[in-house]
Biotite code that builds the C-alpha atoms (Angstrom):
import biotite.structure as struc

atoms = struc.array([
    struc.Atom([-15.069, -52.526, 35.821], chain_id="A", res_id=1, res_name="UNK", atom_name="CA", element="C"),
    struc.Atom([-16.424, -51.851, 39.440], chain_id="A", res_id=2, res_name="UNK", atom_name="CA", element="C"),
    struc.Atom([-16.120, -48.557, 39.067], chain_id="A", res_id=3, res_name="UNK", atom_name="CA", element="C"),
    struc.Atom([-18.624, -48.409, 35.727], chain_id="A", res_id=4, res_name="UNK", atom_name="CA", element="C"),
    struc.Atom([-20.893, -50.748, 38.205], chain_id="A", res_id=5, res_name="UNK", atom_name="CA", element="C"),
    struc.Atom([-21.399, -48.104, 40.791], chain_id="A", res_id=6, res_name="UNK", atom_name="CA", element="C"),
    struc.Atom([-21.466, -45.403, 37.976], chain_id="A", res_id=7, res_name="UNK", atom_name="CA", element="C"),
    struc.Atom([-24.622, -46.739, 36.540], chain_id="A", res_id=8, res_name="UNK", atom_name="CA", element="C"),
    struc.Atom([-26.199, -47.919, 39.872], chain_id="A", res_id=9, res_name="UNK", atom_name="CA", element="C"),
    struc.Atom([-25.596, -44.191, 40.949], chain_id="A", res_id=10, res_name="UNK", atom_name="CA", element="C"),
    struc.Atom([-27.197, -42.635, 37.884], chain_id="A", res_id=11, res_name="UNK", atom_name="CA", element="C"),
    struc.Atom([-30.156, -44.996, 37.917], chain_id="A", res_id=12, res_name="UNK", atom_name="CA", element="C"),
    struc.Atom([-30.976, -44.234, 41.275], chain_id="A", res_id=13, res_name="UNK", atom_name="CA", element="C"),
    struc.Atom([-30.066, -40.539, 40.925], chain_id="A", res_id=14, res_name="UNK", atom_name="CA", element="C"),
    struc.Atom([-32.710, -40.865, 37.404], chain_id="A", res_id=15, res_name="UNK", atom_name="CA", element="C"),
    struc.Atom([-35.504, -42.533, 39.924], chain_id="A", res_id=16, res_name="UNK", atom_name="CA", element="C"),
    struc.Atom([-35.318, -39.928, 42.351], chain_id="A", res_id=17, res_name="UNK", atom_name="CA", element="C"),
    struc.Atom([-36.025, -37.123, 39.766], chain_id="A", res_id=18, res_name="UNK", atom_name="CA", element="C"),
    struc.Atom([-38.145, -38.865, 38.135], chain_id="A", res_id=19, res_name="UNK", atom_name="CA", element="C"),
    struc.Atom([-40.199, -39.296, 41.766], chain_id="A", res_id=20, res_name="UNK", atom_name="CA", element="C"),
    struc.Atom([-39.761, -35.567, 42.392], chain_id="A", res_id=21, res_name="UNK", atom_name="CA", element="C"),
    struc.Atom([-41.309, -34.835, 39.268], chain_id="A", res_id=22, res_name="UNK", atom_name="CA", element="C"),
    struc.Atom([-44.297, -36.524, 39.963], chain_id="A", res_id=23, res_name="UNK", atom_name="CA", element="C"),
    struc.Atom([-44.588, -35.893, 43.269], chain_id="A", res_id=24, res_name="UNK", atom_name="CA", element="C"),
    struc.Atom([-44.850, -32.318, 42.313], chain_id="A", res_id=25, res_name="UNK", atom_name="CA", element="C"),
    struc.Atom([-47.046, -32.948, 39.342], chain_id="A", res_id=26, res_name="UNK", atom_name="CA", element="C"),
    struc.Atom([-49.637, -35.357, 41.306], chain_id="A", res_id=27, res_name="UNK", atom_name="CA", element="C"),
    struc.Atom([-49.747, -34.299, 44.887], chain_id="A", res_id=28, res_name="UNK", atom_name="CA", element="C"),
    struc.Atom([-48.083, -31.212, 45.269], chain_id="A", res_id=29, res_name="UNK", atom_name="CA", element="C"),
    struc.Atom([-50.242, -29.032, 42.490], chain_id="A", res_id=30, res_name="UNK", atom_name="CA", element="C"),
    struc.Atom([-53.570, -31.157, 43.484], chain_id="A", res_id=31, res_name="UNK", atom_name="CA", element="C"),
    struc.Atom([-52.619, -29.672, 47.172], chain_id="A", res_id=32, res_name="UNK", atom_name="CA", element="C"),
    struc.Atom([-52.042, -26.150, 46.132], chain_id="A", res_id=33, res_name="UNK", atom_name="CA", element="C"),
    struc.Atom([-55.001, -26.356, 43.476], chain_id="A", res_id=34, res_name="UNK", atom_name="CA", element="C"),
    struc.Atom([-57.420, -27.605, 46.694], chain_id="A", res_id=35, res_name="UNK", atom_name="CA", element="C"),
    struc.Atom([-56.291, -24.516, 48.944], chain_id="A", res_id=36, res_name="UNK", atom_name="CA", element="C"),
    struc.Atom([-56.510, -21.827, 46.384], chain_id="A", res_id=37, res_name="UNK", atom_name="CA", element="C"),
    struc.Atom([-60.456, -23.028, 45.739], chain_id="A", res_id=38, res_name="UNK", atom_name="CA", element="C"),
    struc.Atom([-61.010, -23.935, 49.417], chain_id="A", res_id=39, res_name="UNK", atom_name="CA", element="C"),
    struc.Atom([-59.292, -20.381, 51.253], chain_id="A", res_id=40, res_name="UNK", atom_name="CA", element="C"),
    struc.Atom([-59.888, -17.940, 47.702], chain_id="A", res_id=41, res_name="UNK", atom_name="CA", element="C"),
    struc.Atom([-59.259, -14.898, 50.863], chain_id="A", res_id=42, res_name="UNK", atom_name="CA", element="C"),
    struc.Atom([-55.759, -17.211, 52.111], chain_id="A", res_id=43, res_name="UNK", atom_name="CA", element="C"),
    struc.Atom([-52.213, -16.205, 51.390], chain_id="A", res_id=44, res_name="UNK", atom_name="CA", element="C"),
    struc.Atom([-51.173, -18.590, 48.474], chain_id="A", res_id=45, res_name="UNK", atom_name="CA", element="C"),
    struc.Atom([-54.374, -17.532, 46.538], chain_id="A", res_id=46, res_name="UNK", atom_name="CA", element="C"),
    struc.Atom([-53.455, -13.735, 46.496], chain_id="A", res_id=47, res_name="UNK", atom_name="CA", element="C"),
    struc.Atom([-50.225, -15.571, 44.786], chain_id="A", res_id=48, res_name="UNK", atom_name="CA", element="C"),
    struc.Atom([-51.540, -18.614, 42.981], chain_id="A", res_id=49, res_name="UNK", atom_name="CA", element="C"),
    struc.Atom([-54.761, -18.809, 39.960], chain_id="A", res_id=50, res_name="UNK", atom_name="CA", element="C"),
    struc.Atom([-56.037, -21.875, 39.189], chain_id="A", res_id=51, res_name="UNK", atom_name="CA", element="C"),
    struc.Atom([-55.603, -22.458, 35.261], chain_id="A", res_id=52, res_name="UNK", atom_name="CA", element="C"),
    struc.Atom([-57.853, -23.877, 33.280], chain_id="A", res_id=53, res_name="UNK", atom_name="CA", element="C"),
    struc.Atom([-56.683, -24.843, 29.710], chain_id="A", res_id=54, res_name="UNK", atom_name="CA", element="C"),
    struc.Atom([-58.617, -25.705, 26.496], chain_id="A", res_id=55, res_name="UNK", atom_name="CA", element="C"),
    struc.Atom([-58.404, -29.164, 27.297], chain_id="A", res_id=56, res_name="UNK", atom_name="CA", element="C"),
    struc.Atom([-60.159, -29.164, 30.835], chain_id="A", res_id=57, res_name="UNK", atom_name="CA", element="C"),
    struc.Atom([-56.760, -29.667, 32.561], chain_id="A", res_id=58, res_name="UNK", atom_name="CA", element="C"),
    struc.Atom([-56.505, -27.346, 35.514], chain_id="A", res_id=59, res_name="UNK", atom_name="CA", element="C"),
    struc.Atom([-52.666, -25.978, 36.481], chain_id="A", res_id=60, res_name="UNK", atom_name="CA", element="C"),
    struc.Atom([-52.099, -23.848, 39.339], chain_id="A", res_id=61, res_name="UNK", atom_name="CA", element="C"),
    struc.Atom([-49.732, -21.308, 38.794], chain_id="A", res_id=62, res_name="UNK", atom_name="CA", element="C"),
    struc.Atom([-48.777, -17.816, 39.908], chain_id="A", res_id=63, res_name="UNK", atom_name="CA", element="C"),
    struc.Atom([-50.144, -14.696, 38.586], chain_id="A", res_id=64, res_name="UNK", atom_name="CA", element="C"),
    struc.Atom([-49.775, -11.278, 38.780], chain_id="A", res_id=65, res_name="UNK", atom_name="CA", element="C"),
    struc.Atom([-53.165, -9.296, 37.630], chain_id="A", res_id=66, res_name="UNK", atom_name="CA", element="C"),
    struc.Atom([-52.838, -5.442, 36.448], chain_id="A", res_id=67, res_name="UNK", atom_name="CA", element="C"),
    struc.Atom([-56.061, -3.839, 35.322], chain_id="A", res_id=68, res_name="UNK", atom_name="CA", element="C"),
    struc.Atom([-57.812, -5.702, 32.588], chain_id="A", res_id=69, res_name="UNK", atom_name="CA", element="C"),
    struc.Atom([-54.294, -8.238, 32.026], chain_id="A", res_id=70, res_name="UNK", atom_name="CA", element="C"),
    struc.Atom([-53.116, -11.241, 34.084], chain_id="A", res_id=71, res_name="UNK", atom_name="CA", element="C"),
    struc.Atom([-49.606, -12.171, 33.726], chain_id="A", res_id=72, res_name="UNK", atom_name="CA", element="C"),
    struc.Atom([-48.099, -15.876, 34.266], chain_id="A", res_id=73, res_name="UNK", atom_name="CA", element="C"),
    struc.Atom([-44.899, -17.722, 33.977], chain_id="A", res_id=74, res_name="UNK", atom_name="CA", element="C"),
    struc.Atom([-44.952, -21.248, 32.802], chain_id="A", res_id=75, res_name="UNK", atom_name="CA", element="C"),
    struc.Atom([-42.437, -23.641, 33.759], chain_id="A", res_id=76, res_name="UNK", atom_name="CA", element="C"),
    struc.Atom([-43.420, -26.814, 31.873], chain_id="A", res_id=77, res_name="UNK", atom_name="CA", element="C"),
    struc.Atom([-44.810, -27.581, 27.948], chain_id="A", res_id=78, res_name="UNK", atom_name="CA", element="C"),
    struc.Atom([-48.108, -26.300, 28.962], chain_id="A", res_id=79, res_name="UNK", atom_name="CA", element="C"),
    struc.Atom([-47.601, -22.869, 27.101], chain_id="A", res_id=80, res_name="UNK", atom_name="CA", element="C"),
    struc.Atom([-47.280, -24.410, 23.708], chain_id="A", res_id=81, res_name="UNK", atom_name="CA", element="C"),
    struc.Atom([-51.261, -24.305, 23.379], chain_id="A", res_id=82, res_name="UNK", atom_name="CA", element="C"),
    struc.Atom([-50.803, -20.557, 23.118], chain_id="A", res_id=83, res_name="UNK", atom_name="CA", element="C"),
    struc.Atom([-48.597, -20.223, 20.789], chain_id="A", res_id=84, res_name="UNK", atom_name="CA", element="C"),
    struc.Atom([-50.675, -18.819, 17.012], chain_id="A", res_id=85, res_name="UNK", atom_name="CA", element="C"),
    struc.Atom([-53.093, -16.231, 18.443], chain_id="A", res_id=86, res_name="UNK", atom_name="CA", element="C"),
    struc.Atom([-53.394, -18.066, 21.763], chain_id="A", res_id=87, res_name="UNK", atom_name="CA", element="C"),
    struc.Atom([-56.271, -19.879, 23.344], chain_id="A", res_id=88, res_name="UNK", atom_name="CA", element="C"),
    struc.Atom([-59.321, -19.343, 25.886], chain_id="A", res_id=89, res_name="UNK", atom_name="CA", element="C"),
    struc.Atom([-58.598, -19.902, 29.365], chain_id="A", res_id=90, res_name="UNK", atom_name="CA", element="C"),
    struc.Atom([-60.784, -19.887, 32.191], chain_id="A", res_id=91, res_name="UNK", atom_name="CA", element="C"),
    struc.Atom([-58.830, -18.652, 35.718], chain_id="A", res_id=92, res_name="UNK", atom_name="CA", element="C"),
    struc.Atom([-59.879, -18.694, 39.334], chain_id="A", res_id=93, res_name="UNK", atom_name="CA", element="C"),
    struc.Atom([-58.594, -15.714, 41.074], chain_id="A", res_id=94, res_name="UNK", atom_name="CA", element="C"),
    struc.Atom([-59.472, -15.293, 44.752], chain_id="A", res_id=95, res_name="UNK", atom_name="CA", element="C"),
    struc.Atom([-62.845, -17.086, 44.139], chain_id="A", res_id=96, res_name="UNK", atom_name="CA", element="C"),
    struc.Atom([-63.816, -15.538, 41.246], chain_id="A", res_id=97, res_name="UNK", atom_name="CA", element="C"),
    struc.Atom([-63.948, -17.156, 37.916], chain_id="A", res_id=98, res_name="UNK", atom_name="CA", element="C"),
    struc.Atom([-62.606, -15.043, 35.274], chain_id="A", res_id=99, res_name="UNK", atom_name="CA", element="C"),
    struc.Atom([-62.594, -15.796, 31.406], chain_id="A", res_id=100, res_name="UNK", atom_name="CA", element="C"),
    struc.Atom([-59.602, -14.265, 28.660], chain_id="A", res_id=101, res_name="UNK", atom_name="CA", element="C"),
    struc.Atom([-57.218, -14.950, 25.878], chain_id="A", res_id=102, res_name="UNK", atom_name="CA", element="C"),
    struc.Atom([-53.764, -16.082, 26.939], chain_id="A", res_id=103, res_name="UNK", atom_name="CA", element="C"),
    struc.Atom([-51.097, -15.594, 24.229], chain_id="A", res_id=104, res_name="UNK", atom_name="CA", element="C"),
    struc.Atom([-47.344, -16.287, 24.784], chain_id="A", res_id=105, res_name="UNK", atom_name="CA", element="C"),
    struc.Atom([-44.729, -13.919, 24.485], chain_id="A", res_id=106, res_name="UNK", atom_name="CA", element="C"),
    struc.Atom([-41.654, -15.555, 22.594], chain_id="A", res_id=107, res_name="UNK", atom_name="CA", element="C"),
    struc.Atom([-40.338, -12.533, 21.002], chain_id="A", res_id=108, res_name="UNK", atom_name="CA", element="C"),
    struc.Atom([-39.844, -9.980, 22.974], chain_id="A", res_id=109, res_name="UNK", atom_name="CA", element="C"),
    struc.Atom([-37.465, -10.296, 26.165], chain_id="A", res_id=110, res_name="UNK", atom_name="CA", element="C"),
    struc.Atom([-37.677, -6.612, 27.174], chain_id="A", res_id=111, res_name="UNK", atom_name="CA", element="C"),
    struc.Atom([-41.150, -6.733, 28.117], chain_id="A", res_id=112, res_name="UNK", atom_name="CA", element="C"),
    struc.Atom([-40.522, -9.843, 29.457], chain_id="A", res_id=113, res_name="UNK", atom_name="CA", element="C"),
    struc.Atom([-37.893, -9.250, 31.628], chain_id="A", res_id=114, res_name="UNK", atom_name="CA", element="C"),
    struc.Atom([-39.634, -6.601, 32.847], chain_id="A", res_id=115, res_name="UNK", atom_name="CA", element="C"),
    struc.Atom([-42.854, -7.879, 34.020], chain_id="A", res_id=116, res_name="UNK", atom_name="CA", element="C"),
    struc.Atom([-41.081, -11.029, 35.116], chain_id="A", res_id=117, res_name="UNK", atom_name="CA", element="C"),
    struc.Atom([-39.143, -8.614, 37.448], chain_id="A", res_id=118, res_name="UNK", atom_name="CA", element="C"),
    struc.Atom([-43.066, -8.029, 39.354], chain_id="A", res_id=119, res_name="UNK", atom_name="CA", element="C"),
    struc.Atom([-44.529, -11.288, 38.840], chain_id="A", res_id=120, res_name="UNK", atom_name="CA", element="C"),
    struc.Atom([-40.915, -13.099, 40.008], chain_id="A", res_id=121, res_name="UNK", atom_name="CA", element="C"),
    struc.Atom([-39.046, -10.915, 41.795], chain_id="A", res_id=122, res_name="UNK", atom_name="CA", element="C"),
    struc.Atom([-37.331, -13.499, 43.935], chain_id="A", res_id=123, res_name="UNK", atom_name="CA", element="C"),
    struc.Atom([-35.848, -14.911, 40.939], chain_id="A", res_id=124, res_name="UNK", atom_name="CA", element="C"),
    struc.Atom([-32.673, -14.551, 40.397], chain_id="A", res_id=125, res_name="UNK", atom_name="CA", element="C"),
    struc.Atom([-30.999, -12.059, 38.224], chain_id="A", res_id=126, res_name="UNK", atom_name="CA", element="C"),
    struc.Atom([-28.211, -14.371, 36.675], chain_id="A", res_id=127, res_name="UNK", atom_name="CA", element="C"),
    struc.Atom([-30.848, -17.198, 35.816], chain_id="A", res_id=128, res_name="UNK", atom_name="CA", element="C"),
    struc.Atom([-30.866, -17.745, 32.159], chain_id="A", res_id=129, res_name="UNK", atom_name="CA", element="C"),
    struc.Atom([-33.776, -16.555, 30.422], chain_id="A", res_id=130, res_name="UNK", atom_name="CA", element="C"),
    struc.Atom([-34.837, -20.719, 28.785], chain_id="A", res_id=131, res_name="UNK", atom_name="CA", element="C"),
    struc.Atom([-34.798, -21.459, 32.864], chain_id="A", res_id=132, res_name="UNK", atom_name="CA", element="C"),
    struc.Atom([-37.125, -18.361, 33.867], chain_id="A", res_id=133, res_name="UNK", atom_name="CA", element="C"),
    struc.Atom([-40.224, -19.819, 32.193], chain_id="A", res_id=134, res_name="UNK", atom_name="CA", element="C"),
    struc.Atom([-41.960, -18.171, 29.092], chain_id="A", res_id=135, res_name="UNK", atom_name="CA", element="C"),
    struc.Atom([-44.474, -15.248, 29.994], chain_id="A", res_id=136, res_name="UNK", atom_name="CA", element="C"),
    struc.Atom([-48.167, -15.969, 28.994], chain_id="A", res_id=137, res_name="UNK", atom_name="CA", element="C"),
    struc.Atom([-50.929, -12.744, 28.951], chain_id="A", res_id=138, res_name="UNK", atom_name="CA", element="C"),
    struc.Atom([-54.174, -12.801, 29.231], chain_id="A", res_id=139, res_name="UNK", atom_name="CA", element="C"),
    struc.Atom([-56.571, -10.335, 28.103], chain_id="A", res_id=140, res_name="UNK", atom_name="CA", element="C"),
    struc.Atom([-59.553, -10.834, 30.525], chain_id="A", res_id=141, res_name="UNK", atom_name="CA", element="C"),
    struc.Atom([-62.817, -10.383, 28.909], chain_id="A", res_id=142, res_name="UNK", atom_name="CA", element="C"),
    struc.Atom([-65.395, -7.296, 30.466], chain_id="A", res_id=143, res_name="UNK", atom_name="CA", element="C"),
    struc.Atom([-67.510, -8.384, 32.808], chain_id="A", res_id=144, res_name="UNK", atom_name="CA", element="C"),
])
């Protein structure tokens, strides 16, 4: 019986302390990241990290990789959903410079994928499973 004691006391505390990372990364960590990307748009983390702006208002940052007229992303969390049937508008902040386009998700094809993950992440590693390497969202900037 002890031993089911200290079971549960050790998965409720292991529970609170990923539920605490989560928001600690969700509430102070993005707002931080979000703050030096708009304050230092010439710094190192902003040649790295957009500022997301979804339909809703809610800003995300996240990193990017821009080629030509496209802007890659990998999302991590739920957030991607809103793109799923044709996409949505999104507004992005790239190195100070607002930038408006149409950011579908890719769910059905893991060849492209894979291979513009391997230039947007290519720290990531090679055995991570493809539901833990985030889905890839495109946007198709409008002309300026």
């Amino acid at each position: 019986m002890a031993v089911y004691k200290w079971l549960v006391i050790g998965a409720v505390v292991f529970s609170v302390l990923i539920i605490g990372t989560v928001i600690y990364n969700l509430l102070v960590v993005n707002r931080q990241v979000a703050e030096e990307v708009t304050s230092n748009p010439d710094g190192e983390r902003a040649g790295i990290v957009t500022l997301l702006t979804l339909p809703d208002g809610k800003q995300i940052p996240v990193n990017y990789l821009q080629e030509e007229d496209k802007v890659f992303l990998g999302a991590d969390g739920p957030w991607w959903r809103v793109f799923r049937n044709g996409g949505a508008d999104v507004t992005l902040l790239i190195r100070g410079r607002s930038l408006k386009g149409n950011a579908v998700v890719v769910l059905d094809d893991p060849e492209y994928t894979h291979e513009v993950f391997a230039r947007l992440r290519p720290k990531a590693p090679a055995w991570l499973p493809d539901w833990l390497n985030g889905k890839l969202i495109v946007i198709s900037l409008e002309s300026s």
